[in-house]
N, C-alpha and C positions, 0 to 999 in steps of 0.2 A: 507158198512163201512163208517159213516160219520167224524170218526176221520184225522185231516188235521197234526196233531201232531208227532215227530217224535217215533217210537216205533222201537224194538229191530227187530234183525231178527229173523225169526223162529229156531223153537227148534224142532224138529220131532223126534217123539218118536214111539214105538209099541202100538197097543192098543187090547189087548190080551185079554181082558174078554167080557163074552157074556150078550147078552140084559136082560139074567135071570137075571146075578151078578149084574150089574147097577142096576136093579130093586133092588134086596135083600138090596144092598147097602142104596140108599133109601130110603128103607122102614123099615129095621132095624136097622139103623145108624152104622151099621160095618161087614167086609167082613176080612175075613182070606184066604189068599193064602198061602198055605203049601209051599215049599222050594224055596219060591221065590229068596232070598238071595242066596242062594246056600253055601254046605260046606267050598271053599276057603274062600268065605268071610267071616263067621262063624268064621275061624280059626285068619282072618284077623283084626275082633275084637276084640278078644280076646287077640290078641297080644298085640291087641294098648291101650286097656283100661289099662292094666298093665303099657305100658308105660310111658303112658297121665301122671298117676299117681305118676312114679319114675321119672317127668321132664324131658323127652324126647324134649319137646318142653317149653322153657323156657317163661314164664309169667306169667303175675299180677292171682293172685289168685292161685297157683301151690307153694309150696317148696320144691325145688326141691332136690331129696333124690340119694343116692349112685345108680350106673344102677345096679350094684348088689345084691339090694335090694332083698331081697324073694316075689314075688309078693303077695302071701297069706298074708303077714304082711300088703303091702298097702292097698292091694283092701279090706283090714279085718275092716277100718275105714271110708270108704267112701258109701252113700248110692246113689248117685247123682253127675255127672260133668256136669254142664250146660255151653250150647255154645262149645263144642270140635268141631265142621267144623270150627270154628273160628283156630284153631291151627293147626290142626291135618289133612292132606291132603288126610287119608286112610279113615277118617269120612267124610267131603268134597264129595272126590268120592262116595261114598253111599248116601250122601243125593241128588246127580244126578243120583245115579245110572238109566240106563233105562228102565228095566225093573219096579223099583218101579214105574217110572214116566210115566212108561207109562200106568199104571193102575191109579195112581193120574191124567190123563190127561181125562180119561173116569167115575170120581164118582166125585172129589172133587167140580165139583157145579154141578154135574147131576139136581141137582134140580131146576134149574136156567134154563130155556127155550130157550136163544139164547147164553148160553156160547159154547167158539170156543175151550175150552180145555187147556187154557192159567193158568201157574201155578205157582209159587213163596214158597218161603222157607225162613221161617226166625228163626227157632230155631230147637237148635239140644240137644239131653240130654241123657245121656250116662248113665243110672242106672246099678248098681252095686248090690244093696242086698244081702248081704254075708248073712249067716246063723245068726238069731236073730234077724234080722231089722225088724223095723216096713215098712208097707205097707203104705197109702194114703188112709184118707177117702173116700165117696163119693164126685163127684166132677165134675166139667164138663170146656173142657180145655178154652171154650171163655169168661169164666167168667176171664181170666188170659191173654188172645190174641184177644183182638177183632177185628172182623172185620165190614163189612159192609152188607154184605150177607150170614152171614151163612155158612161158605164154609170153615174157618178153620179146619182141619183133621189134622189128625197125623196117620203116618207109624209105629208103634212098630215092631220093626225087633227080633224076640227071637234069643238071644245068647246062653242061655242055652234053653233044654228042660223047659217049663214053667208050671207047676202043683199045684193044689192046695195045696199038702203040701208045696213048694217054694214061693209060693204068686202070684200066676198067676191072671192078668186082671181079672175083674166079669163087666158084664156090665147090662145095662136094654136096654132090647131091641126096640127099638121105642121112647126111654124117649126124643128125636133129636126131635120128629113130629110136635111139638108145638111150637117152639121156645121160650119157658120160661127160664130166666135164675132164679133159684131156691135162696134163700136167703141162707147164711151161719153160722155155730156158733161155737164155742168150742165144739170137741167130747168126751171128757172128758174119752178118753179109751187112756190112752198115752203108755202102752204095745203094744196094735194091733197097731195102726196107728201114725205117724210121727208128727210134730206140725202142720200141714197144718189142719187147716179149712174143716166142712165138710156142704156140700151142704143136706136142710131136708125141708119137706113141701111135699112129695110123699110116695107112699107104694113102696117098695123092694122087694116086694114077690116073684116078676117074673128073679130077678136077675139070670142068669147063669156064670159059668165058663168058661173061653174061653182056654183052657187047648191047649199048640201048641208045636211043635217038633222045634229046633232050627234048624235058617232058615228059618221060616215060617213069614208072617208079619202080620199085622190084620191092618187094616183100618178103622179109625172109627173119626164118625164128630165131631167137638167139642164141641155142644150142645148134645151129649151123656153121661147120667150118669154113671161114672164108678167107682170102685173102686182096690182096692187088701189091701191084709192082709198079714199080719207077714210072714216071712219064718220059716214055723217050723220046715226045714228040714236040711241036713249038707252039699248041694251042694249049691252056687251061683244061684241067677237068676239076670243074665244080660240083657238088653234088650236096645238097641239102640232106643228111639225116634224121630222122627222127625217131624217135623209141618210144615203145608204148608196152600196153602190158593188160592181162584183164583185169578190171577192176575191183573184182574180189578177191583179189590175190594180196597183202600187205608187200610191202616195198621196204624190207631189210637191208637198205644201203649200206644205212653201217649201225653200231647199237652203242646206243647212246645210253651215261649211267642210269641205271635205274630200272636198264631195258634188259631183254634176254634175247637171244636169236630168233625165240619163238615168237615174241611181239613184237619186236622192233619196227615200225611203221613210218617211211619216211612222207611228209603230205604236204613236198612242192610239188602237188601235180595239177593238171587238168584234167578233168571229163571231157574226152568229145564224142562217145556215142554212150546211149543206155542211161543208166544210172549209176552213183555213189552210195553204197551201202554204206560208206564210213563217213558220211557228209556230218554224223552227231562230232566226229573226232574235229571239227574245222580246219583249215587248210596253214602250212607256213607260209610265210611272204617272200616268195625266192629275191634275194640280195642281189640291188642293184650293178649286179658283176657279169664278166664275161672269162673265161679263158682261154691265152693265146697258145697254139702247140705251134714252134717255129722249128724246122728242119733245115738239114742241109740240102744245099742246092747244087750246082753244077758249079764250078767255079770260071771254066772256062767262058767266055764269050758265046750266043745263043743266038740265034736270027729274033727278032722281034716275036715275042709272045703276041698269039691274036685274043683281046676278051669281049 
């Protein structure tokens, strides 16, 4: 260790997957663990997404509605809450939780030859997809979070059961191996997919469904193309994301005056496994805020949504 610099204390976590899964991980750019989560917490989201929504926790971007709201009517206009660990302490806990972390502590720079399993968290996104929503082009998440190595992931936690009639993840598998980030354009299908930009310059042929039981997580790196489509169905697909990165990588979100590409170091994050090599730089105080992404929905009449 030739760092003289002061870093965090350790973070110890489980590290529960076998030398297969690392490999699978890899070498396919994403790994599903079936009920990692478990049902309390299932039930735990569930609660909370409802109440994120009716202003449980007051702040900037949130208006906050009566607590006895019908939650059907909230969750029935939102496709997206970006940043809830910022508010919300039952999201918070999940994006530590250890068991995720302790699997993010054994893939997210697997591919990195001397990483010590050191991991960081800097965004959290709370999707919501009530029946009628559009889904997200193709896309791949470092074109949106860069980092320096490759090692941006995301935890999608299924809240509901996740199927392809609902709009469940499609991913391509291996499309991670190259490190290309692909150019993007207007997809011009505004029914299926949301206003987000789609990533093209590859075939999709080999796309699959990654079809999961809620509770289950899928782990997958950020230079993996993925996408999802419409919910055509009359149940919710909720899914908690979260995004993390290795912790010795800087977090060039964006560069602020004074900064260059090569330092730019953004420090709303968290540690939740290993250590903080950059714990001398101190952390920012992420802004009491939330952001909503609202979509269009079906216009027509829809049988009762189940949540």
């Amino acid at each position: 260790m030739f760092t003289q610099l002061q870093s965090s204390s350790p973070i110890n976590v489980p590290k529960p997957l076998t030398a297969a899964q690392i490999k699978s991980f890899v070498d396919d750019g994403f790994l599903v663990i079936p009920d990692l989560a478990g049902p309390s917490r299932v039930e735990q989201l569930k609660t909370e997404a409802a109440e994120i929504a009716c202003g449980k926790y007051p702040c900037e971007g949130l208006q906050s509605l009566p607590r006895n709201t019908n939650p059907t009517e909230v969750l029935h206009r939102i496709l997206c809450i970006h940043q809830p660990h910022y508010i919300s302490p039952v999201i918070e806990a999940h994006v530590r939780d250890a068991r995720i972390c302790g699997v993010l502590s054994q893939i997210t720079a697997a591919h990195l030859a001397h990483w010590d399993g050191s991991v960081k968290c800097m965004q959290s996104m709370l999707f919501v997809k009530p029946p009628g929503f559009q889904g997200q082009a193709w896309h791949q998440d470092e074109i949106y979070i860069p980092t320096r190595d490759r090692s941006l992931i995301g935890a999608w936690t299924a809240i509901d059961d996740a199927t392809v009639a609902n709009g469940c993840l499609w991913v391509l598998p291996g499309s991670h191996r190259s490190g290309i980030l692909y150019p993007q354009r207007p997809h011009g299908q505004p029914e299926e997919f949301d206003n987000s930009p789609e990533s093209y310059g590859f075939d999709d042929a080999a796309e699959v469904p990654v079809e999961v039981k809620a509770g289950s997580v899928v782990f997958f790196n950020g230079y993996l193309l993925h996408r999802s489509k419409k919910n055509r169905s009359n149940i919710y697909r909720r899914a908690l994301v979260n995004h993390y990165m290795n912790a010795w990588s800087l977090l060039p979100w964006d560069v602020r005056a004074g900064e260059s590409p090569a330092n730019a170091d953004r420090r709303a994050v968290q540690i939740v496994a290993g250590i903080d090599p950059y714990a001398w730089k101190g952390y920012e105080k992420p802004p009491n805020a939330v952001y909503l992404r609202l979509c269009k929905a079906n216009t027509e009449p829809t049988a009762p949504a189940k949540v």
